[in-house]
PyMOL Python script that loads the backbone (N, CA, C, O; Angstrom):
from pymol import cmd

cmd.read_pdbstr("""\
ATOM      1  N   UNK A   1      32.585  10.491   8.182  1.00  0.00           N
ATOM      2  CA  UNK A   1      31.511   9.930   7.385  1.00  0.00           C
ATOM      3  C   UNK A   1      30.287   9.638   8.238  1.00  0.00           C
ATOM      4  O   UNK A   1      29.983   8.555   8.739  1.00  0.00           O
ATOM      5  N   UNK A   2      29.677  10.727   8.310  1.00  0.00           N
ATOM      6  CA  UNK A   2      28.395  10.212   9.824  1.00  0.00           C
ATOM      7  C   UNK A   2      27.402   9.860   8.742  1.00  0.00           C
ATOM      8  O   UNK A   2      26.375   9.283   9.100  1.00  0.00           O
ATOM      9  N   UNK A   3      27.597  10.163   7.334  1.00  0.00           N
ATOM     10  CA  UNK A   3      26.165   9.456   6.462  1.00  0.00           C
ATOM     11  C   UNK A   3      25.954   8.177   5.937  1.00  0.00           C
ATOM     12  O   UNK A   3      25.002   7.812   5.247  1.00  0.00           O
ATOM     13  N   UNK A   4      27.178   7.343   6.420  1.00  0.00           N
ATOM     14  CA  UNK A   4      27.200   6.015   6.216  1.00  0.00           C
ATOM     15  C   UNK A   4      26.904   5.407   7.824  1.00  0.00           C
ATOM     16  O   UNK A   4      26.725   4.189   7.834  1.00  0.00           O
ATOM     17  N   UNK A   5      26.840   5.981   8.966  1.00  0.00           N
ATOM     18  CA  UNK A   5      26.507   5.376   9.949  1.00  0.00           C
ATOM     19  C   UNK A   5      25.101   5.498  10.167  1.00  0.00           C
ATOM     20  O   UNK A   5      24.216   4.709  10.499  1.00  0.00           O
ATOM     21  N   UNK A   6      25.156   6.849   9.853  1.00  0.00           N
ATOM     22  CA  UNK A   6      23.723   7.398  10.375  1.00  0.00           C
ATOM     23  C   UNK A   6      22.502   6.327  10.245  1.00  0.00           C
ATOM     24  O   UNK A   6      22.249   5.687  11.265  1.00  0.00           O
ATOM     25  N   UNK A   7      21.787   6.096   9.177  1.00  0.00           N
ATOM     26  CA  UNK A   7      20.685   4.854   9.193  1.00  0.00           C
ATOM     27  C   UNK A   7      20.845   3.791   9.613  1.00  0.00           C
ATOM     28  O   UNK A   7      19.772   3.283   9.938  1.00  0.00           O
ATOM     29  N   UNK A   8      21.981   2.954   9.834  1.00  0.00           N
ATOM     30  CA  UNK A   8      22.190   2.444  10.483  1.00  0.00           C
ATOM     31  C   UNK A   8      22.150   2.889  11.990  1.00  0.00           C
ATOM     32  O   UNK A   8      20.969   3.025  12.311  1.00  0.00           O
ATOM     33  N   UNK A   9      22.826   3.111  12.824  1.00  0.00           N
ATOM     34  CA  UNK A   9      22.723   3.666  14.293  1.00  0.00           C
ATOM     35  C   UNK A   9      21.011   3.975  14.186  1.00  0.00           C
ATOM     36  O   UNK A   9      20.244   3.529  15.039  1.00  0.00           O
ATOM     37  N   UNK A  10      20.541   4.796  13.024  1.00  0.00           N
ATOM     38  CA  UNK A  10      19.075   4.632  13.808  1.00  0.00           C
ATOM     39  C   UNK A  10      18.499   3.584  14.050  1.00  0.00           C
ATOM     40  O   UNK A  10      18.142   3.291  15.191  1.00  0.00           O
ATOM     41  N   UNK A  11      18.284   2.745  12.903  1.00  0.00           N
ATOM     42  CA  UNK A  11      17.678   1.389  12.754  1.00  0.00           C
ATOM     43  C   UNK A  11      18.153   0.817  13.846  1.00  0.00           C
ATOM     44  O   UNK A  11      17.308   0.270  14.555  1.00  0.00           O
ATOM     45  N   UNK A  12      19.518   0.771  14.276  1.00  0.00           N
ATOM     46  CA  UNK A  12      19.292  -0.020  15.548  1.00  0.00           C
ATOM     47  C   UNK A  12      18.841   0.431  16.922  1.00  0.00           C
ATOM     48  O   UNK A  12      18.719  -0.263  17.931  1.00  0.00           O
ATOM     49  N   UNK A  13      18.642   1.591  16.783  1.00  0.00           N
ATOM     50  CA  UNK A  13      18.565   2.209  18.461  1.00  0.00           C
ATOM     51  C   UNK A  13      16.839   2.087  18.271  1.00  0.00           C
ATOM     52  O   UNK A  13      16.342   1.940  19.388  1.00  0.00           O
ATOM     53  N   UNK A  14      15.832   2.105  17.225  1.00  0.00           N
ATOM     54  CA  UNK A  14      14.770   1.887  16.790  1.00  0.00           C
ATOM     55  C   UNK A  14      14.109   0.568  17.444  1.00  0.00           C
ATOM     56  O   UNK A  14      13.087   0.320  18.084  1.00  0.00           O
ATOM     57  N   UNK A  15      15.482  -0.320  16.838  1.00  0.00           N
ATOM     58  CA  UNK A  15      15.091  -1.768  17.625  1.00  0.00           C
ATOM     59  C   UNK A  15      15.093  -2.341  18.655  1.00  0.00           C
ATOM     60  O   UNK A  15      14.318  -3.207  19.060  1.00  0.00           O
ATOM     61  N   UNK A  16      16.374  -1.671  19.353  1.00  0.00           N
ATOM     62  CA  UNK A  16      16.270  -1.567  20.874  1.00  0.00           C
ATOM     63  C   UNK A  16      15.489  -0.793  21.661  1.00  0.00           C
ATOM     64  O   UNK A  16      15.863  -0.731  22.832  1.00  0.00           O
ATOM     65  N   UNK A  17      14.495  -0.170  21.368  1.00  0.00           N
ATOM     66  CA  UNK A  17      13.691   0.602  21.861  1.00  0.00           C
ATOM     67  C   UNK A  17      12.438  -0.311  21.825  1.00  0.00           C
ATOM     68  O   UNK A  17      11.824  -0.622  22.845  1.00  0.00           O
ATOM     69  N   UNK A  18      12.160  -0.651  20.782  1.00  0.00           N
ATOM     70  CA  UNK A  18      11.111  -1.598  20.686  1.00  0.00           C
ATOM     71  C   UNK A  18      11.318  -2.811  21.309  1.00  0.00           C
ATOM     72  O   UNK A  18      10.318  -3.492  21.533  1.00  0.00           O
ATOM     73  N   UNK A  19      12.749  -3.363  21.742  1.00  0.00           N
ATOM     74  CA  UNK A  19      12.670  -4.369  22.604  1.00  0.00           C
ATOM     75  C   UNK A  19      12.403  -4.060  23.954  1.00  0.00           C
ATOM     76  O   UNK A  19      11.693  -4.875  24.542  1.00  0.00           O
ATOM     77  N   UNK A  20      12.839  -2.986  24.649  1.00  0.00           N
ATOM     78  CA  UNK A  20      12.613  -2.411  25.556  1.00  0.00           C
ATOM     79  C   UNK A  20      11.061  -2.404  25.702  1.00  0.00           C
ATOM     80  O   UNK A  20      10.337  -2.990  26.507  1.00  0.00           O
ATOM     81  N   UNK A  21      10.839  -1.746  24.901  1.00  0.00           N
ATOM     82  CA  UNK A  21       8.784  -1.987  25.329  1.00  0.00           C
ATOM     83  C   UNK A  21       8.247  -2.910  25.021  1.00  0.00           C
ATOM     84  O   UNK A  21       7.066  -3.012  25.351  1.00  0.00           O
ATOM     85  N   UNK A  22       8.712  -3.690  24.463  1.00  0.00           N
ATOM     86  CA  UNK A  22       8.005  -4.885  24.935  1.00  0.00           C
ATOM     87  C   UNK A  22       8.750  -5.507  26.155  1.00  0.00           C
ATOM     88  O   UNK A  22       8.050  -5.853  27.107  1.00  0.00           O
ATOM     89  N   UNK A  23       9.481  -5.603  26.192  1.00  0.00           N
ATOM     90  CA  UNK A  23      10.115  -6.405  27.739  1.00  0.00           C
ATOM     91  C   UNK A  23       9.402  -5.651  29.608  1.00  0.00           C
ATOM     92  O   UNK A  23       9.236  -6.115  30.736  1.00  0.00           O
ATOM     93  N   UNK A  24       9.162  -4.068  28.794  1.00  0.00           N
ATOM     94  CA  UNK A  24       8.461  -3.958  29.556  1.00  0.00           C
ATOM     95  C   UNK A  24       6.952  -3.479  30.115  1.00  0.00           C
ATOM     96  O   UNK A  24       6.560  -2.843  31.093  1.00  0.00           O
ATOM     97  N   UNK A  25       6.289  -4.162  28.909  1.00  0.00           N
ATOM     98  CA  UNK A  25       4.955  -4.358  29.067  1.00  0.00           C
ATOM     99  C   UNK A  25       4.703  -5.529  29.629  1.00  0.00           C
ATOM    100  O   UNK A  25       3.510  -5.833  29.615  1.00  0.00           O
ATOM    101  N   UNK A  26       5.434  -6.296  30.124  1.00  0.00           N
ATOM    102  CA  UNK A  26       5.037  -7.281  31.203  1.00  0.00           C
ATOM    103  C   UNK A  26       4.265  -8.718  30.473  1.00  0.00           C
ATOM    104  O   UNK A  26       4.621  -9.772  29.948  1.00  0.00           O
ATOM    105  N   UNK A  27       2.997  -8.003  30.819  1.00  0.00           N
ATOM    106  CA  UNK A  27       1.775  -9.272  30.995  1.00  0.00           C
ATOM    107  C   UNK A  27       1.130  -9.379  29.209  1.00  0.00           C
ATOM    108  O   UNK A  27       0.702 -10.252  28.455  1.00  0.00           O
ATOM    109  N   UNK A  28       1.460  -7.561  29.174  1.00  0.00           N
ATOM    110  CA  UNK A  28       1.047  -7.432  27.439  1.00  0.00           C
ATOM    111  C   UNK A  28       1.958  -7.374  26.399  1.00  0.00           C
ATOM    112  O   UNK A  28       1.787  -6.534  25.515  1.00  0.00           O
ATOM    113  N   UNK A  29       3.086  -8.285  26.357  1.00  0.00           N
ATOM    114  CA  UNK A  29       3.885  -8.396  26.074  1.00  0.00           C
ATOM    115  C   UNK A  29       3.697  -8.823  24.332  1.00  0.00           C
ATOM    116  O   UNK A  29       4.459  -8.479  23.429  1.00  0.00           O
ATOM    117  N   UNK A  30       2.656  -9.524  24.228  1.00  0.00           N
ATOM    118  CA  UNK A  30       1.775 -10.149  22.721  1.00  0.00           C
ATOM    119  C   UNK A  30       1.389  -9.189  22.053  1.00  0.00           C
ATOM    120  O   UNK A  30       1.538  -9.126  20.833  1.00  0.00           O
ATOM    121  N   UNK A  31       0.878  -8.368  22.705  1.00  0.00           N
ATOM    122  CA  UNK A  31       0.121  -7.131  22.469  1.00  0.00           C
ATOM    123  C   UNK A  31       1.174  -5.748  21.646  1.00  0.00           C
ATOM    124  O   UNK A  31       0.974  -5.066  20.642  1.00  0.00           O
ATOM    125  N   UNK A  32       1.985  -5.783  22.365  1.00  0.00           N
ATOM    126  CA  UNK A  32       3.066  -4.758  22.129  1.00  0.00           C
ATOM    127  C   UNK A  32       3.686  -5.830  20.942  1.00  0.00           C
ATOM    128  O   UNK A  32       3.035  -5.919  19.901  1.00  0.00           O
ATOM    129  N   UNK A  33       4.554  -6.397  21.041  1.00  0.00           N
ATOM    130  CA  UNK A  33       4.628  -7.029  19.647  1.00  0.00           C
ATOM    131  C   UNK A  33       3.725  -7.112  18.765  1.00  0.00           C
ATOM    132  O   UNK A  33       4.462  -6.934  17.795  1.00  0.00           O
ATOM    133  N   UNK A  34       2.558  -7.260  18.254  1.00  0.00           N
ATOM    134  CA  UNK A  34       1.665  -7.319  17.585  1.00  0.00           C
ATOM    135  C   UNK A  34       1.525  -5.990  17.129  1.00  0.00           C
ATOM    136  O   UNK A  34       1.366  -5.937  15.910  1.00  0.00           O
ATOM    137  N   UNK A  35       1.535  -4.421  17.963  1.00  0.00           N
ATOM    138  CA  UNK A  35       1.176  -3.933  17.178  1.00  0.00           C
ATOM    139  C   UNK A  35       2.595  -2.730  16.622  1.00  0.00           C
ATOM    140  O   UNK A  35       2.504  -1.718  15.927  1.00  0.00           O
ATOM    141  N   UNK A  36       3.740  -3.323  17.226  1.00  0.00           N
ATOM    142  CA  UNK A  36       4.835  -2.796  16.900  1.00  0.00           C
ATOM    143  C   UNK A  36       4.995  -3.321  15.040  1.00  0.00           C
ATOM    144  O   UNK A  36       5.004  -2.390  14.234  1.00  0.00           O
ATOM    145  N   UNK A  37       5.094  -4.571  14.560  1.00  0.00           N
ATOM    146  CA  UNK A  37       4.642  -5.558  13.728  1.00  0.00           C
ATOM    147  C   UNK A  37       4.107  -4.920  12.758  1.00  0.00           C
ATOM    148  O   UNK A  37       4.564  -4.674  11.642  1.00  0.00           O
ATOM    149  N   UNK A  38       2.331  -4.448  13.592  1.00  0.00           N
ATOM    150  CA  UNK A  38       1.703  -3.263  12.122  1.00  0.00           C
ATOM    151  C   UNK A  38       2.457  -1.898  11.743  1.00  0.00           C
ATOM    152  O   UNK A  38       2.577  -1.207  10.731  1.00  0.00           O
ATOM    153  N   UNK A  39       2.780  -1.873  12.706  1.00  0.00           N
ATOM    154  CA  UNK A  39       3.507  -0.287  12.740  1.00  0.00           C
ATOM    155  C   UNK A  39       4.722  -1.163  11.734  1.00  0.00           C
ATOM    156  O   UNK A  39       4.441  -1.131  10.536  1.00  0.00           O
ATOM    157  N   UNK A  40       5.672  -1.722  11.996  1.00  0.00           N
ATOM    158  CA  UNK A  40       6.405  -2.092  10.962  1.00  0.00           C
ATOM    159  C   UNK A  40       5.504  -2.355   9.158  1.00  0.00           C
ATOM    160  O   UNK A  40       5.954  -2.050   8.054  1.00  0.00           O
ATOM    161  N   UNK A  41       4.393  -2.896   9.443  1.00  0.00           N
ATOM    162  CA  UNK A  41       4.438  -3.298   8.318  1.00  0.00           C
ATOM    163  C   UNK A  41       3.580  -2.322   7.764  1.00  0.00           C
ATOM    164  O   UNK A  41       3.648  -2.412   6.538  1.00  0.00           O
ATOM    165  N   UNK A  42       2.823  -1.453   8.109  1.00  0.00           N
ATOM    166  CA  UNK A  42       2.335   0.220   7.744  1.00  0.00           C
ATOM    167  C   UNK A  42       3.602   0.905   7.112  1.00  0.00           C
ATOM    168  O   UNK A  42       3.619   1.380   5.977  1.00  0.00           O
ATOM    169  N   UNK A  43       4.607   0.898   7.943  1.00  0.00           N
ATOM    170  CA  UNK A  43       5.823   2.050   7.495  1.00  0.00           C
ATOM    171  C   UNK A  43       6.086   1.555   6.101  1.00  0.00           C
ATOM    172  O   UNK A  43       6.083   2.311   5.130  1.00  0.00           O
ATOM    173  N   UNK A  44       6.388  -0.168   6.007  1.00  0.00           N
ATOM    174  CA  UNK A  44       7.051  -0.548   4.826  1.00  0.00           C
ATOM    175  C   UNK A  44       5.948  -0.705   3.557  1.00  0.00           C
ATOM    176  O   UNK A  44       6.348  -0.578   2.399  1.00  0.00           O
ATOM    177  N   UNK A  45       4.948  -0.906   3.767  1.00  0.00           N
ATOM    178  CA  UNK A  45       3.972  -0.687   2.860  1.00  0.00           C
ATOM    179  C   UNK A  45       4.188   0.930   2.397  1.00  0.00           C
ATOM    180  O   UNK A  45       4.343   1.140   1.194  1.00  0.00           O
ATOM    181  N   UNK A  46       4.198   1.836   3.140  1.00  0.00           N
ATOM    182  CA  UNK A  46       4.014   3.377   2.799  1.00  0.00           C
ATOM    183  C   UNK A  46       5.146   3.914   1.452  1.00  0.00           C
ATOM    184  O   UNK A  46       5.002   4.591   0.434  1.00  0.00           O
ATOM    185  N   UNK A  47       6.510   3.058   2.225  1.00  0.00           N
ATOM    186  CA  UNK A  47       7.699   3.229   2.093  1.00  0.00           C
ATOM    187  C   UNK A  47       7.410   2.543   0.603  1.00  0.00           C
ATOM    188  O   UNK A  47       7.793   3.258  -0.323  1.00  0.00           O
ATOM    189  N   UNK A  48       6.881   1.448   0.263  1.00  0.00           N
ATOM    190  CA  UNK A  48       7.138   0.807  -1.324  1.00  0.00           C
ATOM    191  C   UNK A  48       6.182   1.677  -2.395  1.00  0.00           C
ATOM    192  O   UNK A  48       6.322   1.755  -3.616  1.00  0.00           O
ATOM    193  N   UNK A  49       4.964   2.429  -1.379  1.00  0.00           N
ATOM    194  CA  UNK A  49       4.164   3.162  -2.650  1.00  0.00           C
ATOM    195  C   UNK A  49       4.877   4.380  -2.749  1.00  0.00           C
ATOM    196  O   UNK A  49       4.657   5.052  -3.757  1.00  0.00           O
ATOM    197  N   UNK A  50       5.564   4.743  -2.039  1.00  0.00           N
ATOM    198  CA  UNK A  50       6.397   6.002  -2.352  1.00  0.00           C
ATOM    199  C   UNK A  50       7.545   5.463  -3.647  1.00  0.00           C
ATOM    200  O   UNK A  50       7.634   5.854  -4.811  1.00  0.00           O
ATOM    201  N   UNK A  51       8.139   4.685  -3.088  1.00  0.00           N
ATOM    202  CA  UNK A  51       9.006   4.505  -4.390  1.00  0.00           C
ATOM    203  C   UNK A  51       8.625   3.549  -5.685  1.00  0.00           C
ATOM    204  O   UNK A  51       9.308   3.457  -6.705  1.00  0.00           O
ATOM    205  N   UNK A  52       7.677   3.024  -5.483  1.00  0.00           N
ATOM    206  CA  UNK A  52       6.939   3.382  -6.864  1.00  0.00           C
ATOM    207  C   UNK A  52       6.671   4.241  -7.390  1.00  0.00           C
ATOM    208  O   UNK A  52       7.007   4.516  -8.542  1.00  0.00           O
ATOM    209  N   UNK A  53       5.860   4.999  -6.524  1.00  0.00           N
ATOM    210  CA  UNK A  53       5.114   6.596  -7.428  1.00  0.00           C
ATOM    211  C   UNK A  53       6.601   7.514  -7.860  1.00  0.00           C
ATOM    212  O   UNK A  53       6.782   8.330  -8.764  1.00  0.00           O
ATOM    213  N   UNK A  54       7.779   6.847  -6.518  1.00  0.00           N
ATOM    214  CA  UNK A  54       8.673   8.016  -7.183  1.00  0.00           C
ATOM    215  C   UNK A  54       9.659   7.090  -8.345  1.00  0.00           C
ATOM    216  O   UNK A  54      10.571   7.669  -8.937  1.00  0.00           O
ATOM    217  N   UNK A  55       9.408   5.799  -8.563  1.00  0.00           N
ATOM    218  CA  UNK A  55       9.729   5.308  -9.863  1.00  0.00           C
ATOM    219  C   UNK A  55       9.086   5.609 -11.025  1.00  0.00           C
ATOM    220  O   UNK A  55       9.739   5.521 -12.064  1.00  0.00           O
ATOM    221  N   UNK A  56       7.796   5.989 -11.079  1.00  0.00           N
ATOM    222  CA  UNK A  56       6.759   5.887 -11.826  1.00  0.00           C
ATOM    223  C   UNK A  56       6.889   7.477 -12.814  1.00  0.00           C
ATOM    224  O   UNK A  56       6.422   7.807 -13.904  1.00  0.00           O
ATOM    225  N   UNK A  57       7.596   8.051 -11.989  1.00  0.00           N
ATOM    226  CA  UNK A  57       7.355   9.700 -11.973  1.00  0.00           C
ATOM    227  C   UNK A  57       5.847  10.414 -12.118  1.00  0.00           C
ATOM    228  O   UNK A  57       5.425  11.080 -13.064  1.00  0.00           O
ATOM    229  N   UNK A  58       5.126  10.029 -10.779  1.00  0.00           N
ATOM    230  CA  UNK A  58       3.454  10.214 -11.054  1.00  0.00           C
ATOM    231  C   UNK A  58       3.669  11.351 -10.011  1.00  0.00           C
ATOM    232  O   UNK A  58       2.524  11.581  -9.621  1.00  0.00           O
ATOM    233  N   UNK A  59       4.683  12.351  -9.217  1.00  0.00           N
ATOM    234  CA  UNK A  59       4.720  12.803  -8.306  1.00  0.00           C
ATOM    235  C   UNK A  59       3.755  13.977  -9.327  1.00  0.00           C
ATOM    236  O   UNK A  59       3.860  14.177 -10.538  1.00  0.00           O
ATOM    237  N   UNK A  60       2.871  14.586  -8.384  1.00  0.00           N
ATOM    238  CA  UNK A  60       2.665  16.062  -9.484  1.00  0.00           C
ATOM    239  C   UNK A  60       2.838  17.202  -8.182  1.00  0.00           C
ATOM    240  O   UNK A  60       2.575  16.997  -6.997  1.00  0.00           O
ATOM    241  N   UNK A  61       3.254  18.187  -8.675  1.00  0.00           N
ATOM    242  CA  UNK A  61       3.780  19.572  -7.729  1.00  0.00           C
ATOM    243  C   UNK A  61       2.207  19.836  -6.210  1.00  0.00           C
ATOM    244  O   UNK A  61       2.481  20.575  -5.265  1.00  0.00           O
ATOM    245  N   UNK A  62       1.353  19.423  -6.240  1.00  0.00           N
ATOM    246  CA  UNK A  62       0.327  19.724  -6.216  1.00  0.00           C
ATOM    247  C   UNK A  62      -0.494  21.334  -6.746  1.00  0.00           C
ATOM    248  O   UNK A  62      -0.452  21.709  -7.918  1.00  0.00           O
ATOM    249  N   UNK A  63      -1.281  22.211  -5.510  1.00  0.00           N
ATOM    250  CA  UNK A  63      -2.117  22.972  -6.627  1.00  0.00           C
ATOM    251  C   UNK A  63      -1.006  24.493  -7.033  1.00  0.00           C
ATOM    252  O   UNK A  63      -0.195  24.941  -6.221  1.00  0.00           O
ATOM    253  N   UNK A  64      -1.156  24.883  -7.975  1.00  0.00           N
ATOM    254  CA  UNK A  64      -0.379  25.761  -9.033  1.00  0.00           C
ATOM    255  C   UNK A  64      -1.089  27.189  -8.689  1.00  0.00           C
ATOM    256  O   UNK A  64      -2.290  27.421  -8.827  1.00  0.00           O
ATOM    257  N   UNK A  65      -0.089  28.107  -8.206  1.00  0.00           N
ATOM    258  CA  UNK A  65      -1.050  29.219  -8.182  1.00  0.00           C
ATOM    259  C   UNK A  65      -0.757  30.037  -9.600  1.00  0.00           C
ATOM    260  O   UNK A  65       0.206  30.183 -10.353  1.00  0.00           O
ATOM    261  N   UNK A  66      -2.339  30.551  -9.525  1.00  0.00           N
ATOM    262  CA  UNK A  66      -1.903  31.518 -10.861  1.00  0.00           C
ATOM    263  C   UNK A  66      -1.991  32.836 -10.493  1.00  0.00           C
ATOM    264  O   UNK A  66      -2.635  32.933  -9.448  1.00  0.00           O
ATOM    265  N   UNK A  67      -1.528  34.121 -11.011  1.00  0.00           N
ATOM    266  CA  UNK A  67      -1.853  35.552 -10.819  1.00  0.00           C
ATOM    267  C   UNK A  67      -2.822  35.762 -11.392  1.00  0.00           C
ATOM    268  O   UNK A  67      -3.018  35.493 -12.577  1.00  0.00           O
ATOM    269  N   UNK A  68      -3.828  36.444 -10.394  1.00  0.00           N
ATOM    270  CA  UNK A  68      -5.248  36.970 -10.891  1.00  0.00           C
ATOM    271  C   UNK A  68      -4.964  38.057 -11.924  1.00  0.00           C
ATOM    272  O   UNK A  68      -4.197  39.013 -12.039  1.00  0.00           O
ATOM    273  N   UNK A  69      -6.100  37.372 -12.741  1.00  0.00           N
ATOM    274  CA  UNK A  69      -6.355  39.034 -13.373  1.00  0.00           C
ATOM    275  C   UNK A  69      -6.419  40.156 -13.142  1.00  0.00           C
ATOM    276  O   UNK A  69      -7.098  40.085 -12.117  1.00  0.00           O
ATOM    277  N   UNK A  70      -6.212  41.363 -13.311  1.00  0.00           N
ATOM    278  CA  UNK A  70      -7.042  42.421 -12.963  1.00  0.00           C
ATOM    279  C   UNK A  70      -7.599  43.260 -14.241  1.00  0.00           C
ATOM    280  O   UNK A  70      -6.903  43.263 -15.256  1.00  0.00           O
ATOM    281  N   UNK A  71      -8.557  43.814 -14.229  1.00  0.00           N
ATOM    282  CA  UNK A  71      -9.578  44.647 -14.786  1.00  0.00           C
ATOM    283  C   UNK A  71      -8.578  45.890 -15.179  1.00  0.00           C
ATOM    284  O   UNK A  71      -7.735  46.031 -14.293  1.00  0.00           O
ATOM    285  N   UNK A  72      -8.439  46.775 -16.185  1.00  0.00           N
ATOM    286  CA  UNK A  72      -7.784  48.018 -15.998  1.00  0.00           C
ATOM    287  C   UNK A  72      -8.829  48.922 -16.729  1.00  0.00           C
ATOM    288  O   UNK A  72      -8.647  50.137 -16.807  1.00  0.00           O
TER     289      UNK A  72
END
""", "prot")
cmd.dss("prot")
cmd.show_as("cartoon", "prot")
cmd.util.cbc("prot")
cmd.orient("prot")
């Protein structure tokens, strides 16, 4: 069953990565948290208008090709 681990194991190796850079940004340690933070809260914002729009069913195919005419 690797599809019940899978998001999990990412999410955490995600977070340990991000602890890692910040632990080792040292002096900018505020800094790296702060903008790890937006980056979190960008993804999850993105993440709720998607599943709205894909609650909503507003997805549309985008543009449609058509076959040209031709002249005979």
């Amino acid at each position: 069953m690797p599809s019940v681990f899978g998001l999990p194991l990412a999410m955490a190796s995600l977070f340990t990565r991000g602890c890692i850079l910040i632990q080792s940004a040292g002096t900018r340690a505020g800094a790296v948290a702060t903008g790890l933070g937006v980056l979190f809260l960008l993804w999850a914002l993105l993440n709720a208008i998607a599943l709205l729009a894909f609650r909503a069913g507003t997805h549309t195919p985008g543009p449609v090709v058509s076959p040209a005419m031709s002249a005979r």
